[in-house]
N, C-alpha and C positions, 0 to 999 in steps of 0.2 A: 856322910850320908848322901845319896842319889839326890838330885836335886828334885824328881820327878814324884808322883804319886799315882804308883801303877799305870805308868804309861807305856802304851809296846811300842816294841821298835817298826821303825821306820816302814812301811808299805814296798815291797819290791816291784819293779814292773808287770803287769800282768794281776797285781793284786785284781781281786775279783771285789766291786763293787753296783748297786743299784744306781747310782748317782752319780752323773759327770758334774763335773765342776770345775767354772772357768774362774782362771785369774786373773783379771784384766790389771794391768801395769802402765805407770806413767812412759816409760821409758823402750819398750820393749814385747809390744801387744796383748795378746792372749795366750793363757796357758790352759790346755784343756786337760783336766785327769778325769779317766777312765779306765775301762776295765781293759782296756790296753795298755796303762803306764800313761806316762804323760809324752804330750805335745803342745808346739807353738803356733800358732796362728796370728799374722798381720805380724809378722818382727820388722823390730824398728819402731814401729808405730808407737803413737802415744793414745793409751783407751782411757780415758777418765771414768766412765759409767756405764752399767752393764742394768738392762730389765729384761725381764722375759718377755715372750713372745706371747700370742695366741696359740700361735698353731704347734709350743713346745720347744720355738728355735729361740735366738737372743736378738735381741738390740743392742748397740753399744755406741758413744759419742768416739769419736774416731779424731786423731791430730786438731780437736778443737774446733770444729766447723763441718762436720758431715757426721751424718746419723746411717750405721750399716745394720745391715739386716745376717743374721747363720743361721741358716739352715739344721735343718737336726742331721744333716750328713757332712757339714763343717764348713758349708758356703758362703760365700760373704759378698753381698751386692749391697749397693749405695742407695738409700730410699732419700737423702736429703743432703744437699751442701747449703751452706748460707754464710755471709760474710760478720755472722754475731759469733761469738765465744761460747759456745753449747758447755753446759755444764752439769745436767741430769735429764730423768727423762722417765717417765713409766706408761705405760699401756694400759689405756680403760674404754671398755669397746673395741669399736671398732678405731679408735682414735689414741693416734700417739701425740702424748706432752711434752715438751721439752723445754726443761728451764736454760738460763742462759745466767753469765756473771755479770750485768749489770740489771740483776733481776725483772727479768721479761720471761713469759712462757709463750711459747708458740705452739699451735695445733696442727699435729699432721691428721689431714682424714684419709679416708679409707684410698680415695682418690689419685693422693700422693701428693696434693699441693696444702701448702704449707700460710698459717696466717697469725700474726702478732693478734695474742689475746688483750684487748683494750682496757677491758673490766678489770685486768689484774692489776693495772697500775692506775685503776684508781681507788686500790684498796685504801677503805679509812684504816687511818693511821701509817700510810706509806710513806710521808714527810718525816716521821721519827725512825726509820731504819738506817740504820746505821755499817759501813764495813766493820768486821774483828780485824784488832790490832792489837799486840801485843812490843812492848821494848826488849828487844835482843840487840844486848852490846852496842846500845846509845842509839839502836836506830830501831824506827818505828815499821812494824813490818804484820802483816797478816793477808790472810784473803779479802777479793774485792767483796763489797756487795751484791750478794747472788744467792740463787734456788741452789740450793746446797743437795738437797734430796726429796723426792716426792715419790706420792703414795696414793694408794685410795680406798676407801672400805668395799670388804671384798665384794658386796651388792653392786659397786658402780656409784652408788649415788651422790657421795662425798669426795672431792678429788683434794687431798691436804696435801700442800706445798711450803715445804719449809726453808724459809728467808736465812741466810746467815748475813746480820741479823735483824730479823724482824718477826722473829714469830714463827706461827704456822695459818695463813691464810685456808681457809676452805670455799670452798665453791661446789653450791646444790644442781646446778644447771650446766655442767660441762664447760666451764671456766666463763662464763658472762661474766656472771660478777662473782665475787666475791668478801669475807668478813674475816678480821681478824679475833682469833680465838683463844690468846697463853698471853703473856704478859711478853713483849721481845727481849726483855733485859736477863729471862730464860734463855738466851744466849743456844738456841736449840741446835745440833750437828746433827742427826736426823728422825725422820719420822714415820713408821711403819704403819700400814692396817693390815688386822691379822686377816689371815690368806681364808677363814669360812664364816667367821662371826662378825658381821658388817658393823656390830657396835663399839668393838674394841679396836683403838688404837694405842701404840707406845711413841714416847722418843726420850730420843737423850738430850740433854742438857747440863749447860754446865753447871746448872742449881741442882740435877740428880736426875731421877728416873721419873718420866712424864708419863701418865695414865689415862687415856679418855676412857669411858663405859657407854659415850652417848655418840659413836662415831666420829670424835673431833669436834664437837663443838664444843664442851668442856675440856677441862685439865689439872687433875692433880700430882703433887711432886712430892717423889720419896727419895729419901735418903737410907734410912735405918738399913744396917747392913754393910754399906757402902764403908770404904778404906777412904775413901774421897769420893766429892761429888760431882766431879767432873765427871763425864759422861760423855760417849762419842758415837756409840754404836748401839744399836740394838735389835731385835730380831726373836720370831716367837717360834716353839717349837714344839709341837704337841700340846700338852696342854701346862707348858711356859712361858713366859717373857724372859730375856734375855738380854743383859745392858752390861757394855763396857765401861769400868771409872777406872780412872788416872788423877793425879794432882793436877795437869794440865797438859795442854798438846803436846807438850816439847818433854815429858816427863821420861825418863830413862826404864822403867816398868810401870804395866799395869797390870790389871786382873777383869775377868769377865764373870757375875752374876747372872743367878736364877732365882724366881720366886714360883710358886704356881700362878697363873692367871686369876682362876678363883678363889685363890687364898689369902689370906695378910700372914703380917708379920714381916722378918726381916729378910731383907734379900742375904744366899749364901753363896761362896765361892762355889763353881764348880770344880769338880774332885776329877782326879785320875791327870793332871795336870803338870806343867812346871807352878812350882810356886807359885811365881810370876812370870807373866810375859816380858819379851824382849821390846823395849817401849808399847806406844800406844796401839789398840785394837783400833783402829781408826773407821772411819763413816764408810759403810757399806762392806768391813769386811768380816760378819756376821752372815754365813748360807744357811739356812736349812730345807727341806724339803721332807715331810713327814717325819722320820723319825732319823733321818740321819743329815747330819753338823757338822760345819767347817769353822775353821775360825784361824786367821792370819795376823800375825805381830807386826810392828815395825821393822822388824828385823830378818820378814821374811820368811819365818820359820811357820808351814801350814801346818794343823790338825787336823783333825778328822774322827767321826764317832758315828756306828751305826745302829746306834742306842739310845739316842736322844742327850748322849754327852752322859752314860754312864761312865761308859771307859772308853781309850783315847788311841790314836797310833801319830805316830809325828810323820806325813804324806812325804816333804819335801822342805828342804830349806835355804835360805838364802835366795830367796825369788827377791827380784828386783822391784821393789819399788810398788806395791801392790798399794792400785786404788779402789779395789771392790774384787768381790764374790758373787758371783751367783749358782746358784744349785738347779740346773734339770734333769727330767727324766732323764736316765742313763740309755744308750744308743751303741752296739758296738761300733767301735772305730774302725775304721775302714782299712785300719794297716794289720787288724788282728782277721786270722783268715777265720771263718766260720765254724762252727761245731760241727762234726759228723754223727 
């Protein structure tokens, strides 16, 4: 039996779509698909984190120390070096965030200069955060402690920042201060607000799928549905939520769920799928944009759905190393010549 359920084959170059989508990789930059096929952008480079723009282009942390700016024609200028370990980053205002791996955020304004938020580290309860570690083969090994991923509700007014691990800190006033809001031993890998209804947030955790109703400052945790309750990714799409679970980071497959927003009951697989993915769906590589879905495995292998993830096409596979997704408005490429 096909391993697949009603999945179409693979996207040929030229495929016609509304949505580019970039693939930002540890090893080897950016990958852009569009309605021209795909390209690379910044190779060699190492892009940890991708946000959108205002004005429609991307942000992305760049070799670990510079924050660049793309253009919606594919341009990439330097809005920030610093000698800290940049490690995510999102856009609210007129002002960019950028977390770092010994859990600091910094603020870029409109300006361009750049300043360590004070307030964040003296969030109550920052003395219990803790790095993830995990024993592989006698030795102790995980990520530092760091802003793993940040968000904010889409009003502006809640900007949630999530510790790996410590939580999800929020801040009402553009990062002064801040309050811690989920319990850190939720072990959180990241935290979305959805993109028009400023009260609902998601994330994932390794206790299962986290739920605000009150823009972040509460949190409750589901399981039901879930193969396991690990959780790494998640993302909302129309009128879904959307969370990856695995047994754990290192697990050899996983599976991505959906629930409705406004409904209960159990989260289900989504359909038109492989079974299982090739290892884990990992933190940030969940796109969506309106009604059309990406979503990238460990192993490289993208999808893609312009249906809200009724049914599926397999984009590309074997990408290197992918550490996020983002979904913008679609732009022709500049190598595809014009309509007559």
């Amino acid at each position: 039996m096909d391993e697949t359920r009603s999945l179409r084959t693979a996207a040929q170059p030229g495929t016609m779509t509304t949505m580019n989508l970039l693939a930002a990789t540890w090893t080897d930059g950016v990958f852009v698909f569009s309605d021209g096929g795909r390209t690379q952008e910044l190779a060699k480079c190492s892009v940890r984190a991708l946000a959108s723009a205002r004005d429609g282009g991307a942000l992305a942390i760049v070799d670990g120390h510079a924050v660049l700016r793309r253009s919606l024609e594919g341009e990439w200028t330097t809005i920030l070096t610093s000698t800290l370990d940049l490690a995510s980053l999102v856009v609210v205002g007129d002002s960019i965030f950028v977390g770092t791996d010994d859990a600091r955020v910094l603020c870029i304004a409109q300006d361009g200069k750049a300043e360590l938020l004070g307030g964040f580290e003296k969030t109550p309860g920052r003395e219990h955060w803790y790095a993830g570690s995990v024993i592989v083969d006698g030795r102790v090994m995980g990520p530092p402690l760091g802003v793993r991923s940040m968000s904010a509700t889409s009003d502006g007014d809640a900007l949630l920042v999530n510790v790996h691990v410590g939580g999800i800190p929020r801040s009402t006033d553009r990062g002064l201060t801040w309050l811690p809001t989920i319990d850190i031993d939720c072990d959180v890998h990241q935290v979305c607000g959805h993109p028009s209804r400023p009260e609902l947030a998601i994330a994932a955790s390794a206790k299962g799928l986290c739920v605000s109703r009150d823009g972040g400052s509460t949190w409750s945790v589901e399981q039901e549905g879930l193969h396991a309750s690990y959780c790494s990714a998640v993302a909302f799409c129309n009128d879904d939520m959307l969370v990856a679970a695995s047994t754990d980071h290192f697990a050899s497959r996983g599976m991505v769920y959906r629930r409705p927003i406004d409904g209960d009951g159990a989260l289900e697989p989504l359909q038109g799928l492989p079974e299982w993915f090739a290892g884990i769906v990992d933190t940030g590589c969940i796109a969506a944009l309106g009604s059309e879905l990406a979503i990238v495995d460990g192993a490289g292998n993208l999808y893609s759905s312009t249906d809200a993830g009724r049914a599926w096409e397999r984009r590309d596979q074997g990408l290197p190393m992918v550490s996020c997704l983002l979904a913008r408005p679609g732009v022709r490429n500049l190598s595809t010549p014009p309509e007559r």
